[in-house]
C-alpha positions as CSV (number, residue, x, y, z in Angstrom):
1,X,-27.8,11.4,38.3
2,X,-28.3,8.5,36.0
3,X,-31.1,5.8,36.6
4,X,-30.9,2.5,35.2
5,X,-33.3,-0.2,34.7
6,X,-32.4,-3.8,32.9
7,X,-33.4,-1.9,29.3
8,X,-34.1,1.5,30.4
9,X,-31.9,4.6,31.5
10,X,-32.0,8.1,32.1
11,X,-29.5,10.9,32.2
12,X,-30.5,14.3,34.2
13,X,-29.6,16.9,36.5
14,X,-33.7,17.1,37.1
15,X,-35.1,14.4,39.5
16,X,-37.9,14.8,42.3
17,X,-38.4,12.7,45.1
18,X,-35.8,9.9,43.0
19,X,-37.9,10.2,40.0
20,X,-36.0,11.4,37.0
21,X,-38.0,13.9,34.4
22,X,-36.8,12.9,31.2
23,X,-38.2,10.0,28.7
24,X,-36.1,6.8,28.8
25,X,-33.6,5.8,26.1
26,X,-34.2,2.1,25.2
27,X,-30.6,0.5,25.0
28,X,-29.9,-1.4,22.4
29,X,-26.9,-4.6,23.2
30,X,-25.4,-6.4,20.0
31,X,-25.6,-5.3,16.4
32,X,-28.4,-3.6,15.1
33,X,-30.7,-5.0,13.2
34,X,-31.2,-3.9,10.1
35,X,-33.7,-2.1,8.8
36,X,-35.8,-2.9,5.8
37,X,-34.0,-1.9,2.1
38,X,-30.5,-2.5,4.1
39,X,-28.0,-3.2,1.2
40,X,-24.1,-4.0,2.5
41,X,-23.0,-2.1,-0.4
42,X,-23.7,1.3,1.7
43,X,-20.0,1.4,2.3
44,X,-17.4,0.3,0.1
45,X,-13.6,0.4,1.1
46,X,-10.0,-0.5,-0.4
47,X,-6.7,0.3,-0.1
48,X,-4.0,1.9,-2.8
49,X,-0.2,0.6,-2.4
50,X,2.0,3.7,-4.2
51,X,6.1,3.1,-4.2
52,X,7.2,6.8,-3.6
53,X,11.1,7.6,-4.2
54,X,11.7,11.4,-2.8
55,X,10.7,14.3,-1.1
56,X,7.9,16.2,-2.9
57,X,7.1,13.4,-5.5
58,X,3.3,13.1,-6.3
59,X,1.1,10.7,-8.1
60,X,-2.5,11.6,-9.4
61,X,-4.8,8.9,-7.7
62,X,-7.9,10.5,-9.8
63,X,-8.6,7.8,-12.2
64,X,-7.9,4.8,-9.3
65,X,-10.7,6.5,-7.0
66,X,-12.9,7.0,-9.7
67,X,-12.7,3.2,-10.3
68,X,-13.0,2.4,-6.6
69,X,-16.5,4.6,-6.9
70,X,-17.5,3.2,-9.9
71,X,-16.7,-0.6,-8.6
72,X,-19.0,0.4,-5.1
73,X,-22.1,1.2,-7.1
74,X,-22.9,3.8,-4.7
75,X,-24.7,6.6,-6.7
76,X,-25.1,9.4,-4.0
77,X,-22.4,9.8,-1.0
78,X,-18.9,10.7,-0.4
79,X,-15.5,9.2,-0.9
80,X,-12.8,9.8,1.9
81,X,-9.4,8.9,0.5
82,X,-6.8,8.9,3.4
83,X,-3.0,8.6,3.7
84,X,-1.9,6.3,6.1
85,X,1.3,7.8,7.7
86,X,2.3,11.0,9.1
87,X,4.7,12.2,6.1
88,X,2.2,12.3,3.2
89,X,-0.6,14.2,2.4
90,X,-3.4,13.8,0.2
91,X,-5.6,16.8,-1.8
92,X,-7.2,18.3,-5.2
93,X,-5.0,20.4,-7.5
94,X,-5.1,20.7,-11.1
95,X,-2.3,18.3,-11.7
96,X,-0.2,19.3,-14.4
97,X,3.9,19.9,-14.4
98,X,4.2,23.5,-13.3
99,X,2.1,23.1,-10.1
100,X,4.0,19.5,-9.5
101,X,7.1,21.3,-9.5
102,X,5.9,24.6,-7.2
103,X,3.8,22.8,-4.4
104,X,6.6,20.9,-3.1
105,X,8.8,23.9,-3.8
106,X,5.7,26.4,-2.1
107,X,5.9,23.7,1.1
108,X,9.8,23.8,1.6
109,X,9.8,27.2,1.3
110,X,7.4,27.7,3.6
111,X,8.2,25.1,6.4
112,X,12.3,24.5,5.0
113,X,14.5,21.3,5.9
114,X,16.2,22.5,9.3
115,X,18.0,20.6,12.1
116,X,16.0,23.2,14.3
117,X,13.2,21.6,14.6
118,X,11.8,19.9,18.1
119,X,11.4,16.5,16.2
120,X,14.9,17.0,14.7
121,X,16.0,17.4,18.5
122,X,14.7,14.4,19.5
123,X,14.9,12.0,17.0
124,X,17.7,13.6,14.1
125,X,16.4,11.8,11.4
126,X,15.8,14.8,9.1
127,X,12.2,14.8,8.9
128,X,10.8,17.0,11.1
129,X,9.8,19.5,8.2
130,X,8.3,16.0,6.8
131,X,5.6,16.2,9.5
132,X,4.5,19.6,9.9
133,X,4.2,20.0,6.0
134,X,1.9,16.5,5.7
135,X,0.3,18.3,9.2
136,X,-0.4,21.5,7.0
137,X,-1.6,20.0,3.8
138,X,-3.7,17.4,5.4
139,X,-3.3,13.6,5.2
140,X,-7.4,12.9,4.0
141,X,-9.6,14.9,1.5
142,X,-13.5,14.0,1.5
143,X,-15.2,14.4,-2.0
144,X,-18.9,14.2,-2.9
145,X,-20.0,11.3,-5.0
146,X,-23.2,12.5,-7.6
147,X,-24.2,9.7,-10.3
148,X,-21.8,7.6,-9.3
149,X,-18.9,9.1,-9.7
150,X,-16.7,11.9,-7.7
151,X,-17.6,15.2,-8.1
152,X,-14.5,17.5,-9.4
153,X,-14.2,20.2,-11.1
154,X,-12.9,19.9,-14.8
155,X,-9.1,21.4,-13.5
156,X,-9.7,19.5,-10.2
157,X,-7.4,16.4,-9.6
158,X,-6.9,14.0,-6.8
159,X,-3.5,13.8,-5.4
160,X,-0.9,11.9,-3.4
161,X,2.4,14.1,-2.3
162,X,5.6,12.1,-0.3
163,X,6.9,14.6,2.2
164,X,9.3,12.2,3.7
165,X,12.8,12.0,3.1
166,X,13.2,8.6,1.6
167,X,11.7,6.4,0.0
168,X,8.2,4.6,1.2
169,X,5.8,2.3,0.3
170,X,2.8,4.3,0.8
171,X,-1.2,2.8,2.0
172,X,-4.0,5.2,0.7
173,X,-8.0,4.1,2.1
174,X,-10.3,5.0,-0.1
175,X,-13.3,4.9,1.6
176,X,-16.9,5.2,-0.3
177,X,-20.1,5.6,1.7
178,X,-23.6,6.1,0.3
179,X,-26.6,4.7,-1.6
């Protein structure tokens, strides 16, 4: 049963004689004032623009988020860096050339190119593998910010990988919240 006043209201399965036994929740309407200390520079967001040209072609975005971090100012939080798309994927490897050549090789070897594919069915444009690789991989990674910058581990890079077919213009967010 919920109750409502003008400001008040109550949600319970416990009421007797139409008077409900929990403490009212004072509803707030419009933005939220802010509190003392507020400082708009809590989050801190901006986007990437990366040109990719083939299937399994990767760009190390480490150095570009750790200049997004550094230009937020925010000390202590987390940075979310996000592909926008459904046929790329971001993540952390240690980025050098014999793991750029075997993830993409690991991933098409693992979910292949095949006109069997229910996507491939519907739509036959060849990129059904495309979407259940980015789907696999993951198309955000969340890092921890500490003194300002992200925290990775010395082998520990941030990465970009095209799973599509063809070339795209990609969007990354990066996305740093904290104090």
């Amino acid at each position: 049963m919920i109750q409502k006043t003008p400001e008040y209201f109550c949600t319970t399965v416990l009421t007797y004689k139409n008077i409900c036994f929990c403490p009212p929740v004072k509803l707030f309407f419009g933005p939220i004032p802010p509190a003392d200390g507020y400082d708009a520079r809590m989050v801190h967001q901006q986007t990437l623009t990366l040109k990719t040209v083939r299937h399994g072609q990767m760009h190390d975005l480490t150095g570009q988020i750790a200049g997004i971090v550094r230009e937020s100012e925010i000390a202590v939080g987390t940075v979310n860096i996000s592909n926008v798309g459904s046929t790329g994927s971001i993540g952390c490897i240690e980025y050098e050339p014999g793991l750029i050549d075997d993830l993409p090789a690991l991933l098409d070897r693992l979910i292949p190119p095949s006109r069997s594919y229910g996507h491939e069915q519907t739509w036959h444009d060849g990129n059904g593998h495309s979407h259940l690789q980015s789907t696999w991989l993951g198309q955000s990674l969340t890092l921890p910010i500490t003194g300002g910058i992200p925290n990775l581990g010395t082998w520990q890079q941030v990465f970009h990988i095209e799973l599509d077919v063809k070339p795209r213009t990609r969007t990354v967010v990066v996305t740093v919240m904290g104090e």
